[in-house]
C-alpha positions, 0 to 999 in steps of 0.5 A, spaced: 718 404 243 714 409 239 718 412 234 717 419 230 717 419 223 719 426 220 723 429 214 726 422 212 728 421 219 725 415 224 727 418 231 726 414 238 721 418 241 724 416 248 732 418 248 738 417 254 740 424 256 746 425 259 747 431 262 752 432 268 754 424 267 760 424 267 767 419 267 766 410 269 758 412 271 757 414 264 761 409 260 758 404 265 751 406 263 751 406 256 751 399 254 746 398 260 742 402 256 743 399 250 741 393 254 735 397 256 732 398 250 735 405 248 737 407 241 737 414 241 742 418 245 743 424 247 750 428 248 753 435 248 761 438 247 758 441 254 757 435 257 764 434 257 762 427 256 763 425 249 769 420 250 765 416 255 758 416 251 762 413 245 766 408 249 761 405 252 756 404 245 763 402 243 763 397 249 756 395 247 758 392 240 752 395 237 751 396 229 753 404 228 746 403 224 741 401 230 743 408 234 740 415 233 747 419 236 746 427 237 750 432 239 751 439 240 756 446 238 756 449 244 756 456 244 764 458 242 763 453 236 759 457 233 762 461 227 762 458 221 770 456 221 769 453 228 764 449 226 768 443 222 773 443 227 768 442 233 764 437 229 771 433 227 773 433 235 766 431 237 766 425 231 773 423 235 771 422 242 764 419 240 768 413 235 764 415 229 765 417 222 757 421 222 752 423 227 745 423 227 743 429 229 747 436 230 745 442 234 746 448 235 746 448 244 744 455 245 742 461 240 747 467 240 747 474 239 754 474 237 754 469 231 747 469 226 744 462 226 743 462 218 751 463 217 752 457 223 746 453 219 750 453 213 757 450 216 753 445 219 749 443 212 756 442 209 758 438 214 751 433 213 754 434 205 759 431 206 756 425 211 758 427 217 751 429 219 744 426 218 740 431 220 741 439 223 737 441 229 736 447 234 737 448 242 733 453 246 730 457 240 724 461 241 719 461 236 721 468 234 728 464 232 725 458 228 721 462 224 727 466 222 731 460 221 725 457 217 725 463 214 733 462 212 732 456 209 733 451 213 729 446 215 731 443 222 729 436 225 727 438 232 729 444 238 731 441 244 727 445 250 725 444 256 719 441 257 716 438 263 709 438 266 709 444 269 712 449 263 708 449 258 710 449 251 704 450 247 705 456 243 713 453 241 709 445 240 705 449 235 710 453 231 714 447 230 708 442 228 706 448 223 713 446 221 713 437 222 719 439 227 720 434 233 720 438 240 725 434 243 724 435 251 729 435 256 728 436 264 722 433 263 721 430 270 722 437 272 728 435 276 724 430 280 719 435 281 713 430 277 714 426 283 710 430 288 705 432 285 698 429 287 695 430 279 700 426 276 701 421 283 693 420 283 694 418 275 700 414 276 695 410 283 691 409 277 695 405 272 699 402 277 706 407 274 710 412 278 709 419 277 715 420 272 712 414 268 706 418 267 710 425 265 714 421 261 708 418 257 705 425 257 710 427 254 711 422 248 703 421 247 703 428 244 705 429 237 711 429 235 714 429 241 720 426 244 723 426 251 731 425 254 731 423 261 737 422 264 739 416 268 745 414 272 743 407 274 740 402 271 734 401 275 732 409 273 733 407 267 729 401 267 723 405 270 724 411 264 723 406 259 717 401 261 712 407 258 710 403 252 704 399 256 700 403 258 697 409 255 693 416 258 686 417 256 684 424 253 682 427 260 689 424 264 693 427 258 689 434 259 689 434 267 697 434 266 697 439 260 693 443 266 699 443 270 703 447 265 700 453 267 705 454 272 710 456 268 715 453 272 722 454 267 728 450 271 733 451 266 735 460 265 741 461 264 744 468 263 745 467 255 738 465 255 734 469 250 727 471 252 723 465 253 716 465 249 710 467 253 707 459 253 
């Protein structure tokens, strides 16, 4: 497992996403992930699912210190009198005294990002966070965040092989912030593409392999595929024996011209152009 070292922090670059996994199917798969390999788990209050997710790592019976555990204010959580509140819920459902990582999901236009940043530091100073992060921030955003004072760990955004992030990925580098990439197998697009099947032929991979280590063979780059079987989850997690040439990693880097953004919701802010 390659592993991102930052701002004090050493983060599996490869996590198990968990969106829209839901009730037995999600407690059932985290110890089967744990199994796998997976250390780093990635949750949400949105997902609906933070119960399950800490009933199985509960099941798993893995030191609470071998796990990298994130999770997410959703958007009426914001305000900094919600946030202690929505932290202790979520510290409840997930059986433990601390997360690893907390994020705003989605930036608001109804309540500052400094003032919400602010509660979630004096949540991580009173040790029930390790580290702050953002979700779906602009480049705009994380510079006023940076600008605020705030150092996050990492933005979670969309990106995949077809949506490239250049100008956020270099905003981030400029500011040692890990790019955390969710959807990154473009919601099974990645498997029909003749580039990344003609690559994955070559190695003797699948194209969502492929995807997979083109995502965290760039720096500081992680990636959070989702799984609901253990043979997906397997196959995600099987990316750390082989590696892309420089010319693999840039044909797939080509790709990303295609701004093809799968994830716009109404509240979205407005996207960067690359």
């Amino acid at each position: 497992m390659i592993t991102i070292e930052t701002k004090g922090a050493r983060v599996p670059a490869l996590g198990f996403g968990t969106w829209n996994l839901r009730g037995a199917d999600c407690r059932k798969m985290m110890p089967e992930a744990l199994e796998l390999g997976y250390r780093h788990i990635d949750t949400a209050q949105a997902y609906e699912n933070e119960a399950e997710v800490g009933q199985g790592l509960a099941d798993a019976g893995l030191a609470r210190g071998e796990l990298w555990i994130t999770t997410k204010l959703w958007m009426d959580q914001l305000d900094p009198a919600a946030v202690p509140r929505a932290l202790a819920k979520s510290l409840e459902r997930l059986r433990t005294d601390y997360v690893d990582l907390l994020l705003i999901h989605w930036p608001s236009d109804e309540v500052p990002h400094l003032e919400t940043l602010a509660a979630m530091a004096e949540q991580r100073d009173a040790g029930r966070v390790r580290h702050l992060g953002v979700s779906n921030f602009t480049v705009e955003q994380i510079a006023e965040v940076t600008a605020g004072g705030f150092d996050p760990l990492t933005n979670q955004v969309e990106y995949h092989p077809f949506l490239s992030q250049d100008d956020l990925r270099a905003a981030l580098d400029e500011r040692d912030m890990i790019l955390t990439a969710y959807a990154p197998l473009a919601r099974g697009k990645v498997a029909e593409d003749p580039v990344i099947v003609r690559i994955a032929e070559a190695h003797g991979k699948t194209p969502q392999q492929v995807a997979l280590r083109w995502l965290v063979q760039q720096r500081r780059v992680a990636a959070i595929p989702k799984a609901g079987s253990r043979k997906h989850a397997a196959a995600n997690i099987a990316i750390f024996d082989f590696a892309l040439d420089e010319a693999e990693m840039a044909e797939v880097a080509a790709l990303g011209r295609r701004r093809e953004r799968l994830v716009d919701p109404s509240w979205a802010p407005v996207w960067d152009a690359a």
